[in-house]
N, C-alpha and C positions, 0 to 999 in steps of 0.2 A: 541380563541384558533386557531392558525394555522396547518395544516399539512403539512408536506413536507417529499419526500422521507418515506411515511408511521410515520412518528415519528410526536408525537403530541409538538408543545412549546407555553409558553405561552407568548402573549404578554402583556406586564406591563406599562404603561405611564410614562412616565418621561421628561424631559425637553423638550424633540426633538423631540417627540410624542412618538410611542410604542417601545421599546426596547426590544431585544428577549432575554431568562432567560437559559441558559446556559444547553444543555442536555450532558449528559454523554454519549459516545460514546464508540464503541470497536471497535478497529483497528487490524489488520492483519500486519505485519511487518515482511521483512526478510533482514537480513544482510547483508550488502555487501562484505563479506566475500570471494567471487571469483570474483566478481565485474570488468569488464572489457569490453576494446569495443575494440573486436577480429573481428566483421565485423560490415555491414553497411546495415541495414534494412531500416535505415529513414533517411532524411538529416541530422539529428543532430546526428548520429553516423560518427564517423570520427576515424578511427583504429591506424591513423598515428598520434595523439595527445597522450602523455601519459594520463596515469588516475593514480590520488593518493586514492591508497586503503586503506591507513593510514588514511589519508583524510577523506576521506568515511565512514568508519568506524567512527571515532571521530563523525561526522557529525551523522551520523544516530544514535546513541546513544546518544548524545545531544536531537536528536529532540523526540527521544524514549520516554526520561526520562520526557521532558517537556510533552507529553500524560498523563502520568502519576502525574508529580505534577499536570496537569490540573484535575486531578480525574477521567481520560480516563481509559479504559483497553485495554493492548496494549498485545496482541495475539504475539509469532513470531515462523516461520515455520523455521524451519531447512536448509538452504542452500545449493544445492546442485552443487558438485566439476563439472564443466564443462556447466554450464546452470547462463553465466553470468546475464541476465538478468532477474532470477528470485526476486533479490530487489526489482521490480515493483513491487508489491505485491496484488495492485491495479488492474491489468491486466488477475490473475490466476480463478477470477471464480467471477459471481455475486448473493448477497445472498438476496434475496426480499421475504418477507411474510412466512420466515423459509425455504423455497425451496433455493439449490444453484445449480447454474448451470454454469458447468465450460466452462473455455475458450478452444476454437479452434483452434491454434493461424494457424495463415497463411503462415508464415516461416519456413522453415525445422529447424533452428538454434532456436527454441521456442516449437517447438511441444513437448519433453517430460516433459515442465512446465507443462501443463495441467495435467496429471496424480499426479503431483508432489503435486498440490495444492488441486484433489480431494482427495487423500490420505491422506492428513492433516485434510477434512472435515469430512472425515469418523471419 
């Protein structure tokens, strides 16, 4: 039995030595529903490129569903109008050993995600 990231899997032998047995996960998702890159925090924001929110949308709901046929539980917090980057969903708080602890963010253009994602834990 392996651990990782506290979760127990087990490994199984098979042709190519251990193979790992598939754990079921829960994810946190938020839609890209205001979705936009209105400024520039990191190199790979770039505000003068369009963004397909159609796109986006189609995209993150494809991948949603596929959690889900995978036998995932796919959580999704509510989107909120002016806080483009809350889609990261990944970013708003970290949950380890039943404790969560949210994020700080460093940008004035990110700071009221925090709030946003501890209010979803509560």
């Amino acid at each position: 039995m392996t651990v990782t990231a506290g979760r127990a899997t087990e490994s199984v032998p098979g042709p190519r030595g251990p193979e790992r047995v598939a754990t079921r996960r829960r994810y946190l998702m938020c839609e890209p529903r205001y979705f936009a890159v209105e400024y520039a925090i990191n190199p790979w924001m770039d505000p003068t490129l369009p963004v397909d929110r159609d796109l986006a949308i189609r995209q993150w709901r494809s991948l949603a569903e596929t959690y889900r046929d995978l036998g995932h539980q796919v959580e999704e917090i509510e989107p909120v109008e002016g806080l483009p980057d809350m889609v990261f969903a990944a970013n708003g708080a970290t949950v380890a050993h039943g404790r969560v602890y949210g994020a700080k963010f460093k940008y004035a253009e990110r700071v009221d995600e925090g709030p946003a994602y501890l209010g979803w834990f509560k």
